[in-house]
C-alpha positions in Angstrom: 0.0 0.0 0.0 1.2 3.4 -0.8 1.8 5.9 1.9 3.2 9.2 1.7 7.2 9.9 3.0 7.1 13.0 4.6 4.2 15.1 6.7 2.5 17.2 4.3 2.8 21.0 5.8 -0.5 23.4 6.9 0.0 25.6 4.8 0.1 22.7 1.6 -3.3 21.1 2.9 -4.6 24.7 3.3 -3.5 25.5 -0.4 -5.4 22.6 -1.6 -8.3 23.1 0.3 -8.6 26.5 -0.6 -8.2 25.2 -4.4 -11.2 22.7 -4.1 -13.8 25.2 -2.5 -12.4 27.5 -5.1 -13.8 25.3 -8.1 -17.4 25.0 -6.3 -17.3 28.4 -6.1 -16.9 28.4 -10.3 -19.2 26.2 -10.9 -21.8 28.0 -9.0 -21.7 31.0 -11.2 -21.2 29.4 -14.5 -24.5 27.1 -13.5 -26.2 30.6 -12.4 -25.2 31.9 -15.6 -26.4 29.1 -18.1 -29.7 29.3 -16.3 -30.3 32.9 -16.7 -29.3 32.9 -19.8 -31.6 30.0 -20.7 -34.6 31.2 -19.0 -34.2 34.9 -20.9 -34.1 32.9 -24.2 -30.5 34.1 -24.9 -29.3 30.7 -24.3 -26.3 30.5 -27.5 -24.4 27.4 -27.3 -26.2 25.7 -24.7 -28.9 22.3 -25.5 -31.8 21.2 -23.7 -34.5 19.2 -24.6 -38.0 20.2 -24.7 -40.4 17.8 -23.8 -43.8 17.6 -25.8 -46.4 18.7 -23.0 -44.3 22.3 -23.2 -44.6 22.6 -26.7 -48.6 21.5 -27.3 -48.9 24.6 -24.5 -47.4 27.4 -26.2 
């Protein structure tokens, strides 16, 4: 089993931490993003399907 050699420092846990919220934090706002932008109808390069009941309602 593979185990690491030396104690990984504070401050290099902290870094990765910080790293890993960081990308939630990105994903949050592109999500936000794509759904405004989809729900003004400005949607460009962005697919979703559109299921039959919505259509026969329009």
């Amino acid at each position: 089993m593979a185990v690491p050699k030396k104690k990984t420092s504070k401050g290099k846990r902290n870094q990765r931490h910080a790293t890993w919220k960081a990308k939630a934090s990105v994903a949050a706002q592109k999500a936000l993003s794509i759904g405004k932008s989809v729900l003004t109808g400005r949607a460009q390069g962005f697919v979703y399907p559109i299921t039959e009941n919505e259509e026969s309602e329009e």
